[in-house]
C-alpha positions as CSV (number, residue, x, y, z in Angstrom):
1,X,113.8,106.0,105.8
2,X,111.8,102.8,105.4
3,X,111.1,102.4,108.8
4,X,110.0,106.2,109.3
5,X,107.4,105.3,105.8
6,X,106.0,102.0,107.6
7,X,106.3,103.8,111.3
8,X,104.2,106.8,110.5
9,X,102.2,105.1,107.5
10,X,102.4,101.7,107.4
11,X,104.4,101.6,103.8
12,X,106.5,98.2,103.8
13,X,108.9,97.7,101.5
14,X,111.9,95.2,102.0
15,X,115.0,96.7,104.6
16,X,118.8,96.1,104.1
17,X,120.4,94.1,106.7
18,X,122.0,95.9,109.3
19,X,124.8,94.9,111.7
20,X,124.3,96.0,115.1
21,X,126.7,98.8,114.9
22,X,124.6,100.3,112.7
23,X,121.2,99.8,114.6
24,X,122.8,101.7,117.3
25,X,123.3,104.4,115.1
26,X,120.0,104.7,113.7
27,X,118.8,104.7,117.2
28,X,121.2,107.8,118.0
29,X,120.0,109.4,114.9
30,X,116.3,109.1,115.5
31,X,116.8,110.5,119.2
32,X,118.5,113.8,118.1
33,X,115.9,114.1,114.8
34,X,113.1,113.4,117.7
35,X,111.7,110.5,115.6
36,X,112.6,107.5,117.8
37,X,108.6,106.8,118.3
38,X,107.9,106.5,114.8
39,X,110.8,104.7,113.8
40,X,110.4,101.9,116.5
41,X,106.5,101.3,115.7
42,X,108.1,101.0,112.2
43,X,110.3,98.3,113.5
44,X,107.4,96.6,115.5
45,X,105.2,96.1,112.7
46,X,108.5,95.0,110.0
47,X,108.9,92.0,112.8
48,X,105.6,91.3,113.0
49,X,105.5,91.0,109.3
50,X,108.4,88.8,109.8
51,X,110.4,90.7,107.6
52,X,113.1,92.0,110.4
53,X,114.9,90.3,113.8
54,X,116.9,92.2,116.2
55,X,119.1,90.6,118.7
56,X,118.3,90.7,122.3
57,X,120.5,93.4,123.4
58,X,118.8,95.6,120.7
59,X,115.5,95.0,121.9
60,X,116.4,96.0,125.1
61,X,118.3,99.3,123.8
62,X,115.4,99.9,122.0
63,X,112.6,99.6,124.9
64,X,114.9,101.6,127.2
65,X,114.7,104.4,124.6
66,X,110.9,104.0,124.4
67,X,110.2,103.9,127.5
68,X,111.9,107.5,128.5
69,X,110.1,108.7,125.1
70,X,106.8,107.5,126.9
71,X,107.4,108.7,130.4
72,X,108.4,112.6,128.8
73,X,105.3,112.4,127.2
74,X,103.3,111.5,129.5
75,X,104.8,114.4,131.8
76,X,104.3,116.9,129.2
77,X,100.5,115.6,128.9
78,X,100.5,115.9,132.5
79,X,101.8,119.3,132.7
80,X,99.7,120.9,129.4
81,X,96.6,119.9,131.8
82,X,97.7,121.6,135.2
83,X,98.9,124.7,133.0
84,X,95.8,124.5,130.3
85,X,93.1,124.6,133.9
86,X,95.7,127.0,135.9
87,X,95.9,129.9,133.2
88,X,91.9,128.8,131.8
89,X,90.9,129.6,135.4
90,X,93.3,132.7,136.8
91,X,94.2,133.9,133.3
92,X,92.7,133.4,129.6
93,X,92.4,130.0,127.9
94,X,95.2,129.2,126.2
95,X,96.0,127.7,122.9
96,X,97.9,124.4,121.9
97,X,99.4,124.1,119.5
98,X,102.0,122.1,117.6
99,X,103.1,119.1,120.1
100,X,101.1,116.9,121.9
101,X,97.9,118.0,119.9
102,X,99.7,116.4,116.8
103,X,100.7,113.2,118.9
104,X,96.9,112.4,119.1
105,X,96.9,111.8,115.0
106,X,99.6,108.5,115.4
107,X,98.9,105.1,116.1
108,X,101.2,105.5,119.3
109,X,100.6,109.2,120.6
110,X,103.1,108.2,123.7
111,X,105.6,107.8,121.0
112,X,105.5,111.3,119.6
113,X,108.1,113.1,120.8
114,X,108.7,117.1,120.9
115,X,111.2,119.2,123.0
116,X,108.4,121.1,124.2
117,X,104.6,122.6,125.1
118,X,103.7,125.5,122.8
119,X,101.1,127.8,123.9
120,X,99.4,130.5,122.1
121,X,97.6,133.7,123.4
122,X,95.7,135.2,121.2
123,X,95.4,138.5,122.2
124,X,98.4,141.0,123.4
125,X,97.3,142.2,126.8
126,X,96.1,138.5,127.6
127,X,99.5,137.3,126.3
128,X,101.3,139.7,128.4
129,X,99.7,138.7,131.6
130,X,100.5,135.1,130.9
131,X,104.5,135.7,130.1
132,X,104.0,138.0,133.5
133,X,102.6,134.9,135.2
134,X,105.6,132.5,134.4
135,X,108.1,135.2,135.2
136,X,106.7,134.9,138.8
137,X,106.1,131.2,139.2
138,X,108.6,129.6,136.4
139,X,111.9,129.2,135.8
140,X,112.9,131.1,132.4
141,X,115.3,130.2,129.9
142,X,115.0,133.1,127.8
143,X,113.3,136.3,127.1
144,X,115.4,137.8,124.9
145,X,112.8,137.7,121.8
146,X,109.5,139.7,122.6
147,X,107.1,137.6,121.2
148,X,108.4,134.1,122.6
149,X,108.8,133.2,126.5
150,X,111.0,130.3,127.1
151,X,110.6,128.5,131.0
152,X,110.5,125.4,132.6
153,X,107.1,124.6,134.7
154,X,106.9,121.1,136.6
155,X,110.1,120.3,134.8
156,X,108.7,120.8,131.3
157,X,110.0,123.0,128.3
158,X,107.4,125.5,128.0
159,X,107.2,128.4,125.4
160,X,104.8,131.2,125.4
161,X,103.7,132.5,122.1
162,X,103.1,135.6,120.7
163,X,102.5,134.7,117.4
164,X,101.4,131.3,115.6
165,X,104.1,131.4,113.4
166,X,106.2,134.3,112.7
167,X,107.7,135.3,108.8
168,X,110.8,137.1,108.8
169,X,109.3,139.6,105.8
170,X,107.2,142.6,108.1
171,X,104.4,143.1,105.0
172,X,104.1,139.3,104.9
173,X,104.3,139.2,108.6
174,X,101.3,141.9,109.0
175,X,99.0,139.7,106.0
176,X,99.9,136.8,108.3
177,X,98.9,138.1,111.8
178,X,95.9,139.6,110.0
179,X,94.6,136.0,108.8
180,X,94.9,134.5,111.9
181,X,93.2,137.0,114.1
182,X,90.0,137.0,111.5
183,X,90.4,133.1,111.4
184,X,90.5,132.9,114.8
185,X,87.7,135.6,115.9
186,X,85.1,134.2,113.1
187,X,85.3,130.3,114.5
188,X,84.0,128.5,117.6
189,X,87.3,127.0,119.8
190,X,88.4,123.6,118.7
191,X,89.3,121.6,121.1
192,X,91.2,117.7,121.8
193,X,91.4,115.8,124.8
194,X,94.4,115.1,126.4
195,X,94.5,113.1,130.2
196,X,90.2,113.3,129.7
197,X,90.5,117.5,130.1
198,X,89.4,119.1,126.5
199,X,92.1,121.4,125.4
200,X,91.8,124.6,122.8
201,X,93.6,124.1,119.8
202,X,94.2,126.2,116.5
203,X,91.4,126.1,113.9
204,X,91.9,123.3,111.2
205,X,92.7,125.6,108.4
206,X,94.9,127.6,110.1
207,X,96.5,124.4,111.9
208,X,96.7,123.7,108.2
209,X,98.4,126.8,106.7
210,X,100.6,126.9,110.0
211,X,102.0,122.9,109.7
212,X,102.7,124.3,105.8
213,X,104.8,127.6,107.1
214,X,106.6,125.8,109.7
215,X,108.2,123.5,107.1
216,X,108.3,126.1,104.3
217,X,110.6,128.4,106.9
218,X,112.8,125.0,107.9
219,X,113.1,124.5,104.3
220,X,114.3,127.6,103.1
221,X,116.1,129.0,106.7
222,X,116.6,126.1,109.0
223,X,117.0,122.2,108.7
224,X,114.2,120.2,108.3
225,X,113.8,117.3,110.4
226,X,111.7,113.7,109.2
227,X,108.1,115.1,111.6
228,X,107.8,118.6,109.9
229,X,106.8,116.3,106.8
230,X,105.1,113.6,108.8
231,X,103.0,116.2,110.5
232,X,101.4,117.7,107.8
233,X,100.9,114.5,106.1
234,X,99.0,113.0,108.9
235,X,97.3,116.0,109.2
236,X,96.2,115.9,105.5
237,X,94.8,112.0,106.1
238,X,93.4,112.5,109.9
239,X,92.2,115.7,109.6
240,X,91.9,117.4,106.6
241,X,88.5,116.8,105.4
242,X,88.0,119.4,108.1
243,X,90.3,121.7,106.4
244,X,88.6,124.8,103.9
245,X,91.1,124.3,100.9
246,X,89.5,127.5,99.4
247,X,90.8,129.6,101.8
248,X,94.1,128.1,102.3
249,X,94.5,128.3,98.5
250,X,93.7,132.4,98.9
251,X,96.1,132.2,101.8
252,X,99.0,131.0,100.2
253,X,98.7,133.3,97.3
254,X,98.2,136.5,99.5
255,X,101.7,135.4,101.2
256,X,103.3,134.3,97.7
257,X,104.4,130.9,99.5
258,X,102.0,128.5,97.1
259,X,105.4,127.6,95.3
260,X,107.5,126.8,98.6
261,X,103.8,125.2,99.4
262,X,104.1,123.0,96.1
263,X,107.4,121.7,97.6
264,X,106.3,120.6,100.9
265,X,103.8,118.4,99.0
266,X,106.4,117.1,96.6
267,X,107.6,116.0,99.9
268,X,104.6,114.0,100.9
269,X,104.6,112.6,97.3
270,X,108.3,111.1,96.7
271,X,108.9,110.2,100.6
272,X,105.2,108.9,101.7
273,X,104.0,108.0,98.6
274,X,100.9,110.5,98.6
275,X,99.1,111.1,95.6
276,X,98.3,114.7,94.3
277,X,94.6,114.4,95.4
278,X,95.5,114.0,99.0
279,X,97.4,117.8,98.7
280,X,94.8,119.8,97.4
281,X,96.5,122.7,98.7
282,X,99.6,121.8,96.1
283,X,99.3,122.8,92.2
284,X,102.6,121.4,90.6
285,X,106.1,120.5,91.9
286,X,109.5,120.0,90.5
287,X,110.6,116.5,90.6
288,X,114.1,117.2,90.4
289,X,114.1,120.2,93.1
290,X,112.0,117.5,95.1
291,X,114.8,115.1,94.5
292,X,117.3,117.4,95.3
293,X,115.6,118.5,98.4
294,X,115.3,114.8,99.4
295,X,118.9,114.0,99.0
296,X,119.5,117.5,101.1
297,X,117.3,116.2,104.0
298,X,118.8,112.7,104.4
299,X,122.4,113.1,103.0
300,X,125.0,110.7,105.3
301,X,126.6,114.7,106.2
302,X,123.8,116.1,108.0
303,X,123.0,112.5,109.6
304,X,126.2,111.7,110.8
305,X,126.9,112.8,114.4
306,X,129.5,111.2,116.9
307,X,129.0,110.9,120.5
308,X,128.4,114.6,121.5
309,X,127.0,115.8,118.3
310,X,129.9,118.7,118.1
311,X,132.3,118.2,115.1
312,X,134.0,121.3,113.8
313,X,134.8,120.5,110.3
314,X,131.7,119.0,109.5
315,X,129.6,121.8,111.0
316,X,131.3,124.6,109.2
317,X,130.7,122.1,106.2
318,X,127.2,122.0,107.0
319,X,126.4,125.6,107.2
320,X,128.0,126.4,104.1
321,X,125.7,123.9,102.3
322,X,122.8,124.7,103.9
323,X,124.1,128.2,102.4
324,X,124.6,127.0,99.3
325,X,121.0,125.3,99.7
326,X,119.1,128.2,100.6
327,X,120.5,130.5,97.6
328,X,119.2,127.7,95.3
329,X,115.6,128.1,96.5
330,X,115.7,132.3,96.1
331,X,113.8,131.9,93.5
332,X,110.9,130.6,95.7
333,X,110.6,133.3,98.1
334,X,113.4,135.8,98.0
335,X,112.0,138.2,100.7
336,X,111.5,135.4,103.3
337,X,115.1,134.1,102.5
338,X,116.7,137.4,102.6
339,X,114.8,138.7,105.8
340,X,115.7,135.6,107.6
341,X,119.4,135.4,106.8
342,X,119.8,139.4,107.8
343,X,118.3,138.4,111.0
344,X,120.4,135.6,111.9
345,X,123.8,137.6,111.0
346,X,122.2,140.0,113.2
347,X,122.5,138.0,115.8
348,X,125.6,136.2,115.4
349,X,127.3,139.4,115.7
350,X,125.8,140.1,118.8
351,X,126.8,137.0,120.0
352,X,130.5,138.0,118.9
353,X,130.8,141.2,121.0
């Protein structure tokens, strides 16, 4: 956790000693929570502060790792460029988002990692004509879910996007879609630059409300992994004096997630050491739920793996605490909860038949 703090924002504190067994396993961890980037630039700057030594063979794990993290990323860089001027020219401009358009807030964007390139198209007959496009010249993984294209293009992961982000609840759902489209329609693009190209991203308040849903859902429906919290941090201190708090404010209420909202900047607070006036978005928060959530996040259980990440006790262990978890938090947003669990018992039985 300590090297994540000083990794992502320079927070140094003293480390325990670790033997080499254990180094190893931190750096298995950070690969399979996709935080090896931002745990090694921790590590740099603890050794340059001449608080930490590695041996040899560690530092070479350790660059090995890196290394690959940098060469995917600069792949996926690579490939958001060809795709961003192929679909921009024969199609409709596209829209990053999530990813690489985060990477550019770190110290080390080549160290951010994510599984994969995340476009958005706004509108429904553009969108359709894209997902048409990359069932002719892709490879797809899956099109089972009708908002959500899954492919490889020049060896990438690639998803096509219906939606920004999608809520479970179809009345919250509809308020959702609704704030985007007006969001999106009333402001000029926005745009970063990735390989010197500019590339469309999301507008910063909705970046803003999406970076807050996205770890709301993982934190009442899926596992939450160290960047969902990191991200929005770094937005909040890179970018979010571009951010209209009024309106995210409105937003949160209209969707009755401000308290799930409160929680995520709880977050920010006990693991990054943020102060309140960094989250304006946030009114109050539970320090013990905050606590508890915490402990959830980073227990030994759901960070111990072994060599092929399958386990059968511990996984049926897992998902009854993550069950157990997620009927604690009812009280936060019941219909999101409920909508989402119905849904993914849904599809396990389908799996079953």
């Amino acid at each position: 956790m300590r090297l994540l703090q000083c990794g992502a924002f320079e927070i140094m504190d003293d480390l325990e000693l670790m033997s080499d067994f254990k180094w190893k396993k931190l750096i298995r961890i950070s690969q399979i929570k996709g935080c090896q980037g931002i745990v090694f630039d921790g590590m740099i700057r603890y050794t340059k502060a001449q608080k930490l030594k590695i041996s040899e063979p560690l530092q070479t794990l350790w660059m090995g790792v890196i290394t690959q993290t940098e060469t995917e990323a600069r792949q996926m860089n690579n490939c958001i460029v060809e795709m961003y001027q192929l679909m921009s020219k024969k199609l409709h401009y596209p829209v990053l988002m999530r990813g690489r358009d985060m990477a550019l807030l770190y110290d080390n964007p080549l160290h951010y990692s994510c599984d994969h390139i995340d476009w958005w198209i706004p509108t429904e007959e553009k969108a359709r004509e894209v997902d048409a496009w990359a069932m002719r010249e892709a490879n797809i993984l899956s099109n089972i879910d009708k908002d959500k294209l899954t492919y490889t293009y020049l060896d990438t992961n690639v998803q096509n996007n219906h939606y920004v982000v999608k809520l479970m609840d179809k009345r919250l759902n509809t308020e959702l879609q609704n704030i985007v489209t007006r969001e999106k329609s009333y402001y000029k693009p926005f745009y970063v630059e990735i390989n010197a190209t500019n590339i469309e991203i999301m507008p910063s308040s909705i970046l803003l409300l999406m970076l807050v849903l996205n770890l709301v859902q993982h934190i009442l429906i899926d596992e939450v992994i160290p960047t969902h919290i990191i991200d929005l941090g770094m937005y909040l201190r890179k970018r979010g004096d571009k951010v209209d708090y009024i309106k995210i404010e409105r937003w949160l209420d209209q969707l009755k997630m401000q308290q799930v909202a409160d929680l995520a900047g709880g977050l920010l607070i006990k693991l990054f050491h943020f102060s309140k006036d960094e989250i304006p978005f946030m009114k109050h928060y539970d320090e013990k739920i905050v606590g508890a959530m915490v402990h959830h996040i980073f227990s030994e259980d759901k960070l111990s793996v072994d060599e092929d990440g399958l386990n059968i006790a511990r996984n049926t262990r897992k998902g009854i605490n993550k069950l157990m978890h997620t009927a604690s938090n009812m009280k936060y947003q019941p219909r999101e909860i409920t909508s989402g669990y119905l849904k993914k018992m849904i599809q396990a039985l389908k799996v079953e038949e």
